[in-house]
Structure formats: C-alpha cells, structure tokens
N, C-alpha and C positions, 0 to 999 in steps of 0.2 A: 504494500500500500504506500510506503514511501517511497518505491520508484514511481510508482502511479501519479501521488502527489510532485513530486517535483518534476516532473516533466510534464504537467499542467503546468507548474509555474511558469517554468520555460517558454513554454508554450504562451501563455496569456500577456509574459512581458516581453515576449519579442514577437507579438501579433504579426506584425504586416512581413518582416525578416522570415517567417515560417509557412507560412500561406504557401508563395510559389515553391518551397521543397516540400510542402504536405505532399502537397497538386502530384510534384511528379514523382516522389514515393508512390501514391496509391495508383499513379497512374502506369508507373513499371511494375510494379507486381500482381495490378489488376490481366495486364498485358500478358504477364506469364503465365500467368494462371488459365487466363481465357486458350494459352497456345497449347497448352499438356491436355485441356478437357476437347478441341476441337482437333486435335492427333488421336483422341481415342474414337475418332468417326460421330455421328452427330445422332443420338437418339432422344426420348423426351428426360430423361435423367442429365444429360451433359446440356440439353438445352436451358435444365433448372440450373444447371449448374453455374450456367455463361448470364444467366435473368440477375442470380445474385451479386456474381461478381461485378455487374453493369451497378444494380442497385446501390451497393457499396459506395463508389463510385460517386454516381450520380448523388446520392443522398449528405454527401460531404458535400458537393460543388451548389448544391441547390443551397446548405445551409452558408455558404461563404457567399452567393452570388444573390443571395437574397438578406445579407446583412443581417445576420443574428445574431444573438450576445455570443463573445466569444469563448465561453465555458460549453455554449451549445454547440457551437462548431468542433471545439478541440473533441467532447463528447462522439459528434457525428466523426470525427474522424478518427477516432479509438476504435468506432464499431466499424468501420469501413475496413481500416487497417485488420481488426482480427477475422473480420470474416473473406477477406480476400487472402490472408494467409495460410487460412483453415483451407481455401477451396485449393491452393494449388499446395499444400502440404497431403490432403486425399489424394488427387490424383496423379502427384511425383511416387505418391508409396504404392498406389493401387492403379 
C-alpha cells in the first residue's frame, strides 16, 4: 500500500510531466497484448479479449480528455494499467 501511495503522489505532483508517458505506457502494452491475443487466430474469447484491452485504454484517455480530478484519472489509469497487463500476461503463458 505504500508503493501504491507514493506513486499517487508522484503521480498527482507531476500531473501534466506524467500524462504523455501514462499515454504511451498503456499505449505499448495495450499494443502487445492486442498482438499475442490476435496471433492466437480471432474467435469470440480473443475478441473479449482485444474489447478489454481497447476498454483499458480508452477509459484512461476518456478520463484525461474529459478533465477529471486527477486522483480519478491516476485511478483510471491503475485499472487500465493492471488489466492490460493481466490480458497479455494470459496469453504470453497460455
């Protein structure tokens, strides 16, 4: 919980310095993820899989691009970050 806490801090005292590397953090590993789930061929299971990883994504860029306090955004960007890492952690092992 204190790494948690201090990389909010971080996070909320260097707002505008963090934004554009959140951006392309989720935006590289949302990328690798979508590339390992659409190599294992396209059914409705990888399609769930590629809706999430988009969702992640988008649900950070929606909360920066729509100005929201910024504990809501570092928030939206915690859940982006572990669920884009969760989809391509499944499918590197499986």
């Amino acid at each position: 919980m204190k790494l948690y806490k201090a990389i909010e801090r971080f996070y909320l005292g260097k707002f505008y310095l963090v934004v554009p590397a959140s951006i392309i953090i989720l935006s590289c590993i949302g990328s690798l993820a979508v590339y390992y789930i659409t190599k294992k061929g396209m059914s409705v299971v990888n399609f769930t899989q590629m809706l999430l990883c988009v969702l992640g994504s988008m649900a950070y860029l929606t909360t920066v691009l729509g100005q929201s306090p910024r504990k809501t955004t570092f928030q939206f960007f915690v859940f982006g970050l572990v669920l884009e890492v969760v989809m391509l952690v499944l499918n590197l092992l499986f």
